[in-house]
C-alpha positions in Angstrom: 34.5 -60.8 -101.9 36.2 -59.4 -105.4 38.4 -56.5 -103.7 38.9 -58.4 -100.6 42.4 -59.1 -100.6 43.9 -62.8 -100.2 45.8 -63.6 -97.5 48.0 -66.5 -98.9 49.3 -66.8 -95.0 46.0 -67.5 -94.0 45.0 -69.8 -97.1 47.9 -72.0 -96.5 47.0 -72.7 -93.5 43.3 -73.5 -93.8 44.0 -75.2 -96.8 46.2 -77.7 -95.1 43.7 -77.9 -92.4 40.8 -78.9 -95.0 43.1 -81.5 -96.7 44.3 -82.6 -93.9 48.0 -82.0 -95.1 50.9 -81.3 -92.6 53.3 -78.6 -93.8 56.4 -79.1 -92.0 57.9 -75.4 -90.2 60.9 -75.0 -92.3 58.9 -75.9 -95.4 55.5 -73.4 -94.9 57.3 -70.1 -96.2 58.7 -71.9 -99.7 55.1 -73.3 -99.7 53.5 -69.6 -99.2 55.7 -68.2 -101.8 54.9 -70.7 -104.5 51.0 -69.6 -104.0 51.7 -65.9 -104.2 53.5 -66.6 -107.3 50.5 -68.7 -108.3 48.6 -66.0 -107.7 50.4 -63.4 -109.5 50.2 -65.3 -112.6 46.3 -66.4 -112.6 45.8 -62.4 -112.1 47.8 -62.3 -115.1 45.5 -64.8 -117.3 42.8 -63.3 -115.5 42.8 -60.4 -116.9 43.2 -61.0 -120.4 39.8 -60.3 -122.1 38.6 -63.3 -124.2 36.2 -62.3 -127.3 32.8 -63.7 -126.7 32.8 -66.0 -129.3 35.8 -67.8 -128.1 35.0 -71.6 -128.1 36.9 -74.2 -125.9 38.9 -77.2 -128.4 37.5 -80.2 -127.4 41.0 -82.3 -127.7 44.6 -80.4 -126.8 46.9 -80.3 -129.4 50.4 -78.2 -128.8 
C-alpha cells in the first residue's frame, strides 16, 4: 500500500459515501483541492525524522 498512489478523486468520494456527507457539484473540486493540499503538507511532516528518544508533552503549551 506505501507506493500506491492516493487518488484524492476517488477518496472524496468514498469518504463522503462512508460519512454519509453530500458534497454539492460546484463545491466537490474546492473540496478535492483542500485534500491534496492536506496531503502535501502531512508528506511534509511525514518526513521529518524524529530522534528516538523524542517524548510526547503531556499538556500543550505554545
Amino acid at each position: 500500500m506505501e507506493n500506491e498512489e492516493l487518488d484524492i478523486n476517488k477518496y472524496v468520494e468514498q469518504t463522503s459515501l462512508l460519512l454519509d456527507l453530500q458534497i454539492k457539484d460546484e463545491y466537490r473540486d474546492g473540496v478535492v483541492a483542500n485534500f491534496e493540499r492536506i496531503k502535501a503538507i502531512a508528506q511534509l511532516v511525514n518526513s521529518f525524522p524524529l530522534p528516538a528518544d523524542v517524548e510526547t508533552a503531556p499538556i500543550f503549551e505554545p
